[in-house]
Every structure is written in C-alpha cells, then in structure tokens.
MDAnalysis code that builds the backbone (N, CA, C; Angstrom):
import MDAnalysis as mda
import numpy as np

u = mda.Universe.empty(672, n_residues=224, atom_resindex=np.repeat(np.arange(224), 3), trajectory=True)
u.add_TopologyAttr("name", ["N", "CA", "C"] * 224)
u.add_TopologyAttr("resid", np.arange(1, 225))
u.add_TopologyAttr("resname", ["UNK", "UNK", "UNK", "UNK", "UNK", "UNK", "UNK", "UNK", "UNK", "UNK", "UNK", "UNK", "UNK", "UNK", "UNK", "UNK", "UNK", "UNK", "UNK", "UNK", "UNK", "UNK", "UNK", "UNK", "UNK", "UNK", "UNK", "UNK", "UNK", "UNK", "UNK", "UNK", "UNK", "UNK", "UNK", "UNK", "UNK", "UNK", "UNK", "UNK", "UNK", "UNK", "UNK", "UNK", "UNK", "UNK", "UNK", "UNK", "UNK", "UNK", "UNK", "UNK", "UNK", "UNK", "UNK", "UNK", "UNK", "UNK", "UNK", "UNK", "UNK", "UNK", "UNK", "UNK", "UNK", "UNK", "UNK", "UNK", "UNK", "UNK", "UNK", "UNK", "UNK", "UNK", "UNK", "UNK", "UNK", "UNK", "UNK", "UNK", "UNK", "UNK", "UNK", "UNK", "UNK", "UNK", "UNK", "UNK", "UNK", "UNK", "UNK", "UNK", "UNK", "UNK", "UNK", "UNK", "UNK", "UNK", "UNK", "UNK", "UNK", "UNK", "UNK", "UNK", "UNK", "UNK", "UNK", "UNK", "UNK", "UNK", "UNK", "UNK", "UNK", "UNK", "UNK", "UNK", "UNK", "UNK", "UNK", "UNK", "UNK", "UNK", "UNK", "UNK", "UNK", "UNK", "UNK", "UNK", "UNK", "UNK", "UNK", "UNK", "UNK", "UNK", "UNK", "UNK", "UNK", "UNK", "UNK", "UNK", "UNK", "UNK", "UNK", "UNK", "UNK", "UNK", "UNK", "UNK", "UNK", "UNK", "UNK", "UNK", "UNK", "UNK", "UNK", "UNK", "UNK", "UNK", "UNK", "UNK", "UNK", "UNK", "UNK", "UNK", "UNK", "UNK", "UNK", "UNK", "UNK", "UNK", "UNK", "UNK", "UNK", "UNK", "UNK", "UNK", "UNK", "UNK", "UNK", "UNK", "UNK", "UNK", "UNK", "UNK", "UNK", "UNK", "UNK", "UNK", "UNK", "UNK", "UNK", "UNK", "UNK", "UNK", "UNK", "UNK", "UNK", "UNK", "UNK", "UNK", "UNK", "UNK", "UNK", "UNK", "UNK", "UNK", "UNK", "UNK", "UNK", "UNK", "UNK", "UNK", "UNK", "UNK", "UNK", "UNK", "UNK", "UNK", "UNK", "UNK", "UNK", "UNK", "UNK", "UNK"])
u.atoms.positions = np.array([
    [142.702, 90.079, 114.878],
    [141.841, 90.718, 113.878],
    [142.696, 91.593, 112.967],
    [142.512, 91.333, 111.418],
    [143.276, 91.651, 110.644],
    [142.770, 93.720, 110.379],
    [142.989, 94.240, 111.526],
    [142.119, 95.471, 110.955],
    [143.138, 96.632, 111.694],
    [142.975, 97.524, 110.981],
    [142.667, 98.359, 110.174],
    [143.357, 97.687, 108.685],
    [142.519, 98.328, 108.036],
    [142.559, 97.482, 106.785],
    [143.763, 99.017, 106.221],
    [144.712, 98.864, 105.539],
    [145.122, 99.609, 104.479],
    [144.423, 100.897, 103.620],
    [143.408, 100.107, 102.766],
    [142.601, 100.832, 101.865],
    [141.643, 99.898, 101.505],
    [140.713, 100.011, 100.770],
    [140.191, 99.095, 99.671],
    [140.572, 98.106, 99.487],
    [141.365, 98.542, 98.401],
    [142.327, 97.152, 97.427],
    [142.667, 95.889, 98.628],
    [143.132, 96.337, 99.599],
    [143.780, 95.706, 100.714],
    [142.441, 94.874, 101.397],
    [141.578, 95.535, 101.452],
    [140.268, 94.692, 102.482],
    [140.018, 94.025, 101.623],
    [139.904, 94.428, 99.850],
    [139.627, 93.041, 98.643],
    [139.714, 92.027, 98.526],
    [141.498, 92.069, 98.749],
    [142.621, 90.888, 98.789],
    [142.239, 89.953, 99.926],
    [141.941, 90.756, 101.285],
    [141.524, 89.581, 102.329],
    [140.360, 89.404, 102.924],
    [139.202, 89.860, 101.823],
    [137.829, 89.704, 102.074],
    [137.949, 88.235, 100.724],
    [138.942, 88.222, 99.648],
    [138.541, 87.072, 98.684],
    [139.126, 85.364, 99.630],
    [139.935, 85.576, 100.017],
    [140.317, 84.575, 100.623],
    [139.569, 83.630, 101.460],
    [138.334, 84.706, 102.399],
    [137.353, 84.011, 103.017],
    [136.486, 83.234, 101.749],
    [136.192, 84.038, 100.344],
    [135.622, 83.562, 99.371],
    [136.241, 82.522, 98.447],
    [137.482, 82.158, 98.944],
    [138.128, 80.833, 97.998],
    [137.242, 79.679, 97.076],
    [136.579, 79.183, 97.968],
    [136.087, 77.927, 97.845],
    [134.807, 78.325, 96.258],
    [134.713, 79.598, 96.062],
    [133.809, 80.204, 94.863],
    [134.932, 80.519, 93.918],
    [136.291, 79.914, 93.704],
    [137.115, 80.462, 92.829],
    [136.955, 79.066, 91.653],
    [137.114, 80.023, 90.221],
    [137.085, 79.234, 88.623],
    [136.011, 78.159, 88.781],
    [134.565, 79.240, 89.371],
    [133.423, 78.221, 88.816],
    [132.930, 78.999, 87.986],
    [132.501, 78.832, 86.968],
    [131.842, 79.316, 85.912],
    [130.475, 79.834, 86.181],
    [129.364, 79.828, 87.451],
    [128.442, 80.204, 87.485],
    [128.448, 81.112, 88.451],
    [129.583, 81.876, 89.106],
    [130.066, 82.609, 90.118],
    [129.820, 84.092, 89.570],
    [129.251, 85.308, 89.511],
    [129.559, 86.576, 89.211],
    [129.572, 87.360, 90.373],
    [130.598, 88.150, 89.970],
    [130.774, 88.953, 91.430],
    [130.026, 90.652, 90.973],
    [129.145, 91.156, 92.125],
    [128.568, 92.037, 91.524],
    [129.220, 93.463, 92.792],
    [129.292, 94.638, 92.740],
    [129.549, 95.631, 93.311],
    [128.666, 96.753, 93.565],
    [128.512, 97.042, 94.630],
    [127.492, 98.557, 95.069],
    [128.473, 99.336, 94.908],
    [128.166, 100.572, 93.752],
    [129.306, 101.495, 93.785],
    [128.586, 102.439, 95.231],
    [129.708, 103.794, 95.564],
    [131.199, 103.291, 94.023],
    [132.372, 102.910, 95.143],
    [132.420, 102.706, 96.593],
    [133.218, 102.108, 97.527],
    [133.100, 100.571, 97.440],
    [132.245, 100.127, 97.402],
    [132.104, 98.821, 97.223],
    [133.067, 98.182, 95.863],
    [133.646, 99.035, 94.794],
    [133.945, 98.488, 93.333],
    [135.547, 97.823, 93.611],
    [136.215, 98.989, 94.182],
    [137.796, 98.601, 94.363],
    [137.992, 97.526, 95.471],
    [136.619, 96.686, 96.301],
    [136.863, 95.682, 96.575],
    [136.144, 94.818, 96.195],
    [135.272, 94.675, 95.421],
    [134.822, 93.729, 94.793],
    [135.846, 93.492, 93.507],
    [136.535, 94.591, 93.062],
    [137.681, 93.988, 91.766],
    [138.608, 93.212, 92.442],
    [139.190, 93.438, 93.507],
    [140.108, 92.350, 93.805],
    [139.417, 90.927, 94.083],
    [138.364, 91.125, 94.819],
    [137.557, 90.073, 94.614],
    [137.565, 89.173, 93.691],
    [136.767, 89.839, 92.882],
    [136.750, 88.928, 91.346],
    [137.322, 88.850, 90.659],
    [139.220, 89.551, 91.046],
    [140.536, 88.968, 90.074],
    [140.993, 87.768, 90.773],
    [140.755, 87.539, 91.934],
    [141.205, 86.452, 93.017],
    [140.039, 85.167, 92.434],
    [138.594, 85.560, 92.693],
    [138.329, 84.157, 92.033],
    [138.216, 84.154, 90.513],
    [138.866, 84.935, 89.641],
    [138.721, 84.469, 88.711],
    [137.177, 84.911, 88.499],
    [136.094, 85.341, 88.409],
    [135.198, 85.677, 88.220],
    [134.761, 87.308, 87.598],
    [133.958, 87.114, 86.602],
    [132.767, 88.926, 86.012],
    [133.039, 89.564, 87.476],
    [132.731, 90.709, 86.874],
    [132.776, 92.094, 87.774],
    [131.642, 92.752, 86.960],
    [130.726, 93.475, 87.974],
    [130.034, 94.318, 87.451],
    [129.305, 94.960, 88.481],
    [128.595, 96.133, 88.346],
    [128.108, 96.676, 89.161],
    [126.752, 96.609, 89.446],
    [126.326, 96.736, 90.697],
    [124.698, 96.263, 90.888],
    [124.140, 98.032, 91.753],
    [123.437, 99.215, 90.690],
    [123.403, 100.118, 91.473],
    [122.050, 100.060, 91.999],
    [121.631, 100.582, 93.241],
    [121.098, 100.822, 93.748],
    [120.544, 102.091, 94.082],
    [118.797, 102.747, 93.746],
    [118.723, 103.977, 94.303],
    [117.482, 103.744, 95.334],
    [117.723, 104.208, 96.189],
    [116.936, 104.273, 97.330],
    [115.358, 105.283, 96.735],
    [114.369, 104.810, 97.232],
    [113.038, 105.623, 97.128],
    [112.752, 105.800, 98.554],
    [113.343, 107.329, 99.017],
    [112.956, 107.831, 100.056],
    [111.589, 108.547, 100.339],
    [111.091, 108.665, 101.039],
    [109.902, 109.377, 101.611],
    [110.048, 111.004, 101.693],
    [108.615, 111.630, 100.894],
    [109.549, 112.793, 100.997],
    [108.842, 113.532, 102.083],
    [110.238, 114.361, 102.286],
    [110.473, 114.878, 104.202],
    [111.318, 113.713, 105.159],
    [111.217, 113.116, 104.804],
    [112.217, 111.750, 105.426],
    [112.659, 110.865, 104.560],
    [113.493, 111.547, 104.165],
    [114.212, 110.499, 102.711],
    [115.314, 109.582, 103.078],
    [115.537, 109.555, 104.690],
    [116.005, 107.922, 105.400],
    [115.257, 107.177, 105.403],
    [114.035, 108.109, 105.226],
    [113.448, 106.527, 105.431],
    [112.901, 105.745, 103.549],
    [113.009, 104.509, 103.497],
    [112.925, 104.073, 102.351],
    [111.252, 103.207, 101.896],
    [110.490, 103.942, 101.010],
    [109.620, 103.442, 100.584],
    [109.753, 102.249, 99.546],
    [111.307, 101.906, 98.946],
    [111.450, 101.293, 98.143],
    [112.486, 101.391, 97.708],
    [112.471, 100.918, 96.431],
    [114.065, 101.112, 95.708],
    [114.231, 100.744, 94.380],
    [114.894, 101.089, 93.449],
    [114.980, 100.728, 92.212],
    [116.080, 100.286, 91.974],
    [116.836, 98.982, 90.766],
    [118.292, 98.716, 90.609],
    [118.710, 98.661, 89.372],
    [119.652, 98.460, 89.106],
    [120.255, 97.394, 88.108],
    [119.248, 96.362, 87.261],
    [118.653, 96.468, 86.139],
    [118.162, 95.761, 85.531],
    [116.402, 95.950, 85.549],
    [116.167, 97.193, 85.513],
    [114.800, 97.885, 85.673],
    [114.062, 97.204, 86.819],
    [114.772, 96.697, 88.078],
    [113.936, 96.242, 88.901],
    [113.392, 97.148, 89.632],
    [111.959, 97.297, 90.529],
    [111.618, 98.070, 91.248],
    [110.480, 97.019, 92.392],
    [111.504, 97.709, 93.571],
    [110.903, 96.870, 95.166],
    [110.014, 98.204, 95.586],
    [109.049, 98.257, 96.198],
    [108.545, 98.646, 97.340],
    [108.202, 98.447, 98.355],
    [108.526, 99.148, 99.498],
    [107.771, 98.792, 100.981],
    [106.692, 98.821, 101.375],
    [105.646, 97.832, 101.468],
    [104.445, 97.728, 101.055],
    [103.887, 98.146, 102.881],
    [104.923, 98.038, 103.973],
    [104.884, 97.880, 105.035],
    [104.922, 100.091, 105.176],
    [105.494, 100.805, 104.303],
    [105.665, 101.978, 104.435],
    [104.745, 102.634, 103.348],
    [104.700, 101.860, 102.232],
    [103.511, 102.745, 101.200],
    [102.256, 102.943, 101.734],
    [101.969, 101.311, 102.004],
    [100.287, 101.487, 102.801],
    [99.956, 102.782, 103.801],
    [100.990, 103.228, 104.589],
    [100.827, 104.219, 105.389],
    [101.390, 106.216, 105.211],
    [101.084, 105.423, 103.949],
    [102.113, 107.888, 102.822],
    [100.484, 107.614, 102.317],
    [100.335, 109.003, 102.416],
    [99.566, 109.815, 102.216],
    [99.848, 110.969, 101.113],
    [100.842, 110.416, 100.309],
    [100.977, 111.267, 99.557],
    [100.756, 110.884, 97.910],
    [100.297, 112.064, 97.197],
    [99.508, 111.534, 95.651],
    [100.743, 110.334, 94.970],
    [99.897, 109.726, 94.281],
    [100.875, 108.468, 93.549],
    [101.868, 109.254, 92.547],
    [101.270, 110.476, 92.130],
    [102.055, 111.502, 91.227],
    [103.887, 112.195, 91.899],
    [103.225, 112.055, 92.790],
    [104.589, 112.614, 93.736],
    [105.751, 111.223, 93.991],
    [104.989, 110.162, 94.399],
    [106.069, 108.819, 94.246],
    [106.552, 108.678, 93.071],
    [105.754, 108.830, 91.930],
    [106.095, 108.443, 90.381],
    [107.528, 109.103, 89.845],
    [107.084, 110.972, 90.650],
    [108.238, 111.907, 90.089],
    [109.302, 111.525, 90.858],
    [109.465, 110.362, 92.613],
    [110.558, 110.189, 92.948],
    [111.166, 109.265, 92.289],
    [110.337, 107.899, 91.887],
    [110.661, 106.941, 90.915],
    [111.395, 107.407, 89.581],
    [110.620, 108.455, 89.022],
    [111.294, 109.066, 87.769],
    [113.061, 109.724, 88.087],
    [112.851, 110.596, 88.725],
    [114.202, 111.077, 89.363],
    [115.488, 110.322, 89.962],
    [114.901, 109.340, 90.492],
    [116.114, 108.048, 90.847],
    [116.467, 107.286, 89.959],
    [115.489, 106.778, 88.821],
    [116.017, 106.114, 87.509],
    [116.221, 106.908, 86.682],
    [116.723, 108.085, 86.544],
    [117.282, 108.632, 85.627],
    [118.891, 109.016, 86.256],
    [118.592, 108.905, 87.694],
    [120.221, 109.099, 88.617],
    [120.672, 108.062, 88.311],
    [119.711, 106.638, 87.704],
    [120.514, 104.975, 88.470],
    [121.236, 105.278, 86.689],
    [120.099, 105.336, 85.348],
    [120.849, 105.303, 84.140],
    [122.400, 105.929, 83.877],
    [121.735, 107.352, 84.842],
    [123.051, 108.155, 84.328],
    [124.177, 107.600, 84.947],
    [124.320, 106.819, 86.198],
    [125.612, 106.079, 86.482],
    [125.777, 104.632, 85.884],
    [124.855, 104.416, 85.277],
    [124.877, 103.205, 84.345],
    [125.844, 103.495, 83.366],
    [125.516, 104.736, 82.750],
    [126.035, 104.846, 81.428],
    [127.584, 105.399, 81.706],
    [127.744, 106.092, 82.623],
    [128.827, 106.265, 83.184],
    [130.101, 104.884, 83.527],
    [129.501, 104.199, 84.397],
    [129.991, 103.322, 84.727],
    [130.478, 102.494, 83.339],
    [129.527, 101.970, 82.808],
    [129.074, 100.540, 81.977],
    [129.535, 101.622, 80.510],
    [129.189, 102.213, 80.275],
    [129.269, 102.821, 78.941],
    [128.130, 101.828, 78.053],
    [128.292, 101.578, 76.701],
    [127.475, 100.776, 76.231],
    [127.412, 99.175, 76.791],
    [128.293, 98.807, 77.770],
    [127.879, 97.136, 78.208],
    [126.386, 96.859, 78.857],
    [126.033, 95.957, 78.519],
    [124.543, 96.078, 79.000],
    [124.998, 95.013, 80.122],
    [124.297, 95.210, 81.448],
    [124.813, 94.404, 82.680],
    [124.645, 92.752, 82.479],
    [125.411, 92.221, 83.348],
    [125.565, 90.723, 82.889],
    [124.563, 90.194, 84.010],
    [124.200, 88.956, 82.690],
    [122.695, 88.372, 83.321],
    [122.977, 87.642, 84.817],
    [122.324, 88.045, 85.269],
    [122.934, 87.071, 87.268],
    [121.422, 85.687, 87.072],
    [120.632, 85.402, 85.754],
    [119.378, 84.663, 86.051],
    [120.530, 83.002, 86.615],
    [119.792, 82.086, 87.493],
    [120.502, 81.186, 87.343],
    [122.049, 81.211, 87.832],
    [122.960, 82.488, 88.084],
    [124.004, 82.231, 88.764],
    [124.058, 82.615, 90.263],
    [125.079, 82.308, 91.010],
    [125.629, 82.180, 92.290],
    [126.771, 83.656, 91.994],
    [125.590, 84.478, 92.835],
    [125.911, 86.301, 93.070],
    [126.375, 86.742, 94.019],
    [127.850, 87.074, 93.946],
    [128.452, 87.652, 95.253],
    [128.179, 89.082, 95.564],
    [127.464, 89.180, 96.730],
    [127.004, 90.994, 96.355],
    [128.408, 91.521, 97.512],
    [129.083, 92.621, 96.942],
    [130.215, 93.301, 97.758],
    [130.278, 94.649, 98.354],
    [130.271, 94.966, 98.956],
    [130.286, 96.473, 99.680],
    [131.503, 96.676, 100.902],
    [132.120, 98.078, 100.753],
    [133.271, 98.176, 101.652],
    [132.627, 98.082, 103.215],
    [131.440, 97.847, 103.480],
    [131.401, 97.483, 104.826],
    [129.969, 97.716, 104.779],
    [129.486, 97.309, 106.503],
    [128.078, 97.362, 106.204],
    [127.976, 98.343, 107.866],
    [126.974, 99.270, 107.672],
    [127.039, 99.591, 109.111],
    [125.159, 99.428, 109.368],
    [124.197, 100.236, 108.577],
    [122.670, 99.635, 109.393],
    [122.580, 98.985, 108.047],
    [123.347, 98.540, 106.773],
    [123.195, 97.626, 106.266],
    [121.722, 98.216, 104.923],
    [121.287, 99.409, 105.456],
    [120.003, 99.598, 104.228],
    [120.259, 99.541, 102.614],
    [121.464, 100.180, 101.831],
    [121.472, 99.892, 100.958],
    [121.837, 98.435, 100.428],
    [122.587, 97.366, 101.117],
    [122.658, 96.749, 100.880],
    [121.278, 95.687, 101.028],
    [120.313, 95.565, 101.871],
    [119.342, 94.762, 101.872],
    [118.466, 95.551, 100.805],
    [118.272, 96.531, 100.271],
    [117.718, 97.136, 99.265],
    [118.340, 96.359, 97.768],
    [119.845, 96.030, 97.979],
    [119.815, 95.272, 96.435],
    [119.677, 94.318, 96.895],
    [119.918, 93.053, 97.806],
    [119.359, 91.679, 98.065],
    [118.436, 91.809, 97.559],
    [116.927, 92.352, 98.334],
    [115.736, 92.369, 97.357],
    [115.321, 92.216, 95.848],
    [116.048, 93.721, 95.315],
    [115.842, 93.549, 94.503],
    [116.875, 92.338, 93.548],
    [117.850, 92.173, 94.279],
    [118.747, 91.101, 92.884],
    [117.517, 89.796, 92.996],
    [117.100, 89.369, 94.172],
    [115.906, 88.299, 94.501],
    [115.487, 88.524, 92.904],
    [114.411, 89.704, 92.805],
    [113.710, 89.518, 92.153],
    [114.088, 89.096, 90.190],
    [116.146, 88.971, 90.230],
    [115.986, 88.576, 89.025],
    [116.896, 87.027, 88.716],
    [116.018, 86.617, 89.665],
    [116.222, 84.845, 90.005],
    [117.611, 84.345, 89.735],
    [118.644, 84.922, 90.835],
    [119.915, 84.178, 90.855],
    [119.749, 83.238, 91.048],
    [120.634, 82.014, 91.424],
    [120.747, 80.700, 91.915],
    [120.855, 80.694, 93.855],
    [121.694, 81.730, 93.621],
    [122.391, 82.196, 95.186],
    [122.491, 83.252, 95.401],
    [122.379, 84.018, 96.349],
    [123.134, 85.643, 97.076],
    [123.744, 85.403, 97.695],
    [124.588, 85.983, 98.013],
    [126.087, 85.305, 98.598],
    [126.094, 87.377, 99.081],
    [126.346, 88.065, 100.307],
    [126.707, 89.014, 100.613],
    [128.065, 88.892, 100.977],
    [129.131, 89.314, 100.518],
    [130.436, 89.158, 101.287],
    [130.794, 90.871, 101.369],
    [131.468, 91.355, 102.659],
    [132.195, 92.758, 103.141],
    [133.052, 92.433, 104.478],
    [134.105, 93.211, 104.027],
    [135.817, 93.377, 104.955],
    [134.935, 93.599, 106.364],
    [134.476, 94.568, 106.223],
    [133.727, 94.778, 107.948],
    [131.796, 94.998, 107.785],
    [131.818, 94.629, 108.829],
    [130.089, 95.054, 109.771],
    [130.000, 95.078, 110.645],
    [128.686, 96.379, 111.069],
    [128.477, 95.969, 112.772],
    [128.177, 94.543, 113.122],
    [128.699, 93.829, 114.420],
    [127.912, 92.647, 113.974],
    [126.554, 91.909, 114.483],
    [125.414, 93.245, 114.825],
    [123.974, 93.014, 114.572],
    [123.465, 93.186, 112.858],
    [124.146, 94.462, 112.265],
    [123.540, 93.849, 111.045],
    [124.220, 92.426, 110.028],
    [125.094, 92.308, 110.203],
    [126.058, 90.705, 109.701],
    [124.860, 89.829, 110.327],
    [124.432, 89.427, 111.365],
    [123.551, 88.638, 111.823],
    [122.207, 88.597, 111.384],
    [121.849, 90.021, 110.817],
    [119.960, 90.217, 110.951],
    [120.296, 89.638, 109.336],
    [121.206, 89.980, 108.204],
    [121.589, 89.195, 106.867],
    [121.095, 87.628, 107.216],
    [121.817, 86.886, 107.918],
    [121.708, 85.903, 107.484],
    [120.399, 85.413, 107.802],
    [119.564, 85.723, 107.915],
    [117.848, 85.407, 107.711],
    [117.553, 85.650, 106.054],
    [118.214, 86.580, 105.646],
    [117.848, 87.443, 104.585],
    [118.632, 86.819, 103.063],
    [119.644, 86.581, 103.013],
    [120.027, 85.419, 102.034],
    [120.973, 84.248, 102.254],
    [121.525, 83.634, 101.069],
    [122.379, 82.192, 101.889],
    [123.252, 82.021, 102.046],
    [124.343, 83.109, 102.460],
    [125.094, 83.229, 102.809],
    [125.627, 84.401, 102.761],
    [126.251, 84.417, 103.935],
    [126.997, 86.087, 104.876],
    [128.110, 85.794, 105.128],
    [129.355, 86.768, 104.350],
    [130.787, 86.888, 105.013],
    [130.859, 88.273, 105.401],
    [131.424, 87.862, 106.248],
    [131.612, 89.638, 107.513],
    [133.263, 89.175, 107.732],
    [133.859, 89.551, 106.911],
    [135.467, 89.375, 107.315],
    [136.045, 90.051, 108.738],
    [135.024, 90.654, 109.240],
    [135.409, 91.395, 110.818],
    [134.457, 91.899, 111.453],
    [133.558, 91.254, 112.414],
    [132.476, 92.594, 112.722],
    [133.174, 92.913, 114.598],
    [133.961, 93.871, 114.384],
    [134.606, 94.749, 115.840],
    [133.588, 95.393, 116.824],
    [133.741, 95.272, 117.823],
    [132.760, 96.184, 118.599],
    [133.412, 96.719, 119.644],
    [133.115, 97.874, 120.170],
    [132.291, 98.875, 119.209],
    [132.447, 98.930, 117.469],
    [131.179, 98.983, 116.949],
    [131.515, 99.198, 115.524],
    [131.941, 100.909, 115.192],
    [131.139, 101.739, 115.467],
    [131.276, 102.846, 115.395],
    [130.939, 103.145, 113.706],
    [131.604, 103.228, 112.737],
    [131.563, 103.225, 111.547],
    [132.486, 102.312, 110.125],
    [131.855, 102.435, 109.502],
    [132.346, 101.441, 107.898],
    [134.643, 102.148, 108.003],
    [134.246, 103.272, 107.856],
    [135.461, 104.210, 107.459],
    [136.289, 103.989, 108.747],
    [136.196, 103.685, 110.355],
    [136.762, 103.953, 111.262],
    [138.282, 103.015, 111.042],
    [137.597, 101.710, 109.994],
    [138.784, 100.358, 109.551],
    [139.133, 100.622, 108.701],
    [139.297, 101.676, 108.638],
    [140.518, 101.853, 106.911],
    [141.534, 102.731, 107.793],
    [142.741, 102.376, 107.373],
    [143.554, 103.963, 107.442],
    [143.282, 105.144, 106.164],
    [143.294, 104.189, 105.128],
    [142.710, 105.443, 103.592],
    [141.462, 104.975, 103.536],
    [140.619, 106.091, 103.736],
    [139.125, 105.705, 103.235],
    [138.590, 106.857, 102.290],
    [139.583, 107.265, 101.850],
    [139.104, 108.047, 100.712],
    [138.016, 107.789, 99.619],
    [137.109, 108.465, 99.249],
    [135.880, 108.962, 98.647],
    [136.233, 107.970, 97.495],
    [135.974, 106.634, 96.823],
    [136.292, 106.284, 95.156],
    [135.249, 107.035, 94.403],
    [136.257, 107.946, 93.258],
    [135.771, 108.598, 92.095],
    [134.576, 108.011, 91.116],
    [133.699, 108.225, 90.479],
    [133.546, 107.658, 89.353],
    [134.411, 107.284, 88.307],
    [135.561, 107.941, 88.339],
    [136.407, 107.603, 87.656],
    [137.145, 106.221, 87.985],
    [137.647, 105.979, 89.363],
    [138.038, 104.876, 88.979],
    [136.978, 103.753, 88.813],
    [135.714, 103.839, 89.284],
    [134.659, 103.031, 89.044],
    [134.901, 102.406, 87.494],
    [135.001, 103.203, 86.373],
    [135.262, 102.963, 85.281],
    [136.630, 101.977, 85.356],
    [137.108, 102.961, 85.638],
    [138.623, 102.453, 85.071],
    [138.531, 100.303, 85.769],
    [138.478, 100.557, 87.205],
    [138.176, 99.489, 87.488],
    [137.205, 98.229, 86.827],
    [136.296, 98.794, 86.321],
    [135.054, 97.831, 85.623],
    [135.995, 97.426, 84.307],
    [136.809, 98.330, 83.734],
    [137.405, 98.673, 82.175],
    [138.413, 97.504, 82.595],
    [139.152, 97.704, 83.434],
    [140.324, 96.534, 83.790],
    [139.977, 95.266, 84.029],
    [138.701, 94.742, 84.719],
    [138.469, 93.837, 85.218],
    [137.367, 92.951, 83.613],
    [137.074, 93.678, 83.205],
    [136.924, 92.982, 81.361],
    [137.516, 92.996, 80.909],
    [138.897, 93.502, 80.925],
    [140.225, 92.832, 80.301],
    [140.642, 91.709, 80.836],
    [140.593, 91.318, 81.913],
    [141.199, 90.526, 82.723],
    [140.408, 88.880, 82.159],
    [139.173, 89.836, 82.585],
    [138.002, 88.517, 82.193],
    [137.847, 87.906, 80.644],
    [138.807, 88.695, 79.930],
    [138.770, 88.639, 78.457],
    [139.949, 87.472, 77.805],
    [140.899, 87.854, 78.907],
    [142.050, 87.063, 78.942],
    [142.159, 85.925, 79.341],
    [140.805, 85.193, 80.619],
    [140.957, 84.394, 81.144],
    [140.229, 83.240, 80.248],
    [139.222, 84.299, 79.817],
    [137.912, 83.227, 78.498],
    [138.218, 84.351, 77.001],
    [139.145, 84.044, 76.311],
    [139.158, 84.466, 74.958],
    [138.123, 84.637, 74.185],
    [137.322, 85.140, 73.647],
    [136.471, 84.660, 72.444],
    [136.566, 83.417, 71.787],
    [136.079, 82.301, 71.673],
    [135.907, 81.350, 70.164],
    [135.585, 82.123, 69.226],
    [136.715, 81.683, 68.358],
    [136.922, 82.469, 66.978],
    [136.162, 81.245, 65.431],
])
C-alpha cells in the first residue's frame, strides 16, 4: 500500500493513474470539492488531460445540530433536501429560508473567489470525476453526488487517494463508479495518510484553478 501519501500533489499523481483509462476524452471533466480536494484533483486533470473546476458544496444543517444535514446547496444554483429529515423539524420555513440564504451567499462568495468572473463549466451530458483528498463518513461528498445528479451528467465517477472502506462501499450503490486508491484499516482519519496535510489556502485554490486554464488553454487553443 502506497501510503502515507507525501502531500496532495503526491496522492493526485497516484490517485490519476487508477483514472487512466478517462485520459484525452473530450467528454471527461474533472470537478473538485474545495479547498483540499483542488491540489488533487489538479494533478488529476493535468494527467488526463481534462477541465478542472470546482464543485462547492454547502451543507444545510439543522439548527442546534448542524451535523446533521437537512440538505444542501451547490455549484450551479442546485438545491437538495432531506425530505427523510425536513418532514420531521419543526421549525418555521422562515428559519430554513435564512439558513438557505446564509449558505448561498457563503457558496457565491467562494465562487467568486475561486472562479472570479468564469461561470462554472457545464457537466450536462458529460462523464464527471468528482475528487476529494479522502473520504472518511463521506457526507459532503454524497451531498454533491446528489446534487451534481440533479444537473444531468452522463456519469459520476467519485475518485479519492484514501477512504474508510465502509464508506468507499456504501458509494458504490450511490453512483457508477468508485475509486478508493486505499481504504486502510483502521481508518482512523482522511489526514492520518499524509505526512503534509496542511490546511489548502484559498489562495492556492485560485492559483490552482488559474493554472489548470492555462494548461487547458494550451491543450485546445481557441479557433481563430
């Protein structure tokens, strides 16, 4: 087992390799949960040759128990709810609305951060690699499955360097395909397989997204 991973960059490089067989297809986009998830989804998608972009996710917690998730909002004005947790809050629709309001104005402001003026690239119809530096109970990540569902890829494709491997397993019910480049047990935690697991900045979030549309710029020029 190839683990402890280096850093990031390093779990990137040998989380894309399991993803070969998705390299220089044209309907491939590789998407990222910031902002740990970005510096391995860029190596990712310099290895196949594939978009980079980010897919954010804000959780709609319950309030007084904001682990627990009534829903969620993403990337591309989607909004999921737990119809299995709403039916049972008791609390005014006014109070969900102001959590709804408050999380999409957190998801814009890292939109605009991130993305600056790029408006996110359409996933309708393509084969979507969703990436995250690891998965441990896996909630934010089945929170964007959902919602990316709802803006009719072709495929979800989850690929991450590590997972426990009950949640790697409870995934593959959930879309069509799961790479778990390592699930160790004991899992213990996402961070325990890094030697650097340092915090990624918003800053390099940028910088990374900024590099990886150069890259992608170079590979497909404009027709002039």
């Amino acid at each position: 087992m190839d683990l402890p991973y280096k850093h990031r960059s390093d779990a990137g490089k040998k989380l894309a390799r399991r993803l070969s067989r998705y390299a220089n297809r044209p309907d491939v986009l590789v998407l990222a949960l910031p902002r740990g998830g970005v510096p391995v989804a860029y190596e990712v998608a310099r290895a196949l040759h594939a978009p980079l972009d980010v897919f954010i996710v804000r959780k709609l917690g319950v309030p007084g128990d904001e682990e627990l998730a009534m829903g969620a909002i993403a990337s591309g004005g989607v909004r999921v709810m737990n119809e299995e947790v709403t039916r049972d809050i008791i609390f005014p629709q006014t109070i969900i609305d102001s959590i709804v309001q408050r999380e999409g104005e957190e998801l814009r402001r890292r939109e605009r951060l991130y993305r600056g003026d790029h408006p996110p690239l359409n996933v309708e119809g393509r084969t979507v690699i969703l990436v995250d530096d690891g998965l441990a109970t896996g909630s934010t990540m089945r929170a964007a499955a959902v919602a990316l569902r709802q803006m009719r890829p072709l495929k979800v494709i989850i690929a991450v360097p590590v997972a426990a491997p009950e949640t790697c397993a409870e995934f593959r019910s959930e879309v069509d395909e799961v790479i778990c480049a390592a699930t160790p047990e004991p899992f213990m935690a996402v961070g325990a397989w890094y030697k650097d697991f340092t915090q990624t900045s918003d800053q390099e979030v940028s910088d990374l997204l900024e590099r990886a549309a150069f890259h992608q710029q170079d590979l497909f020029p404009p027709v002039s």
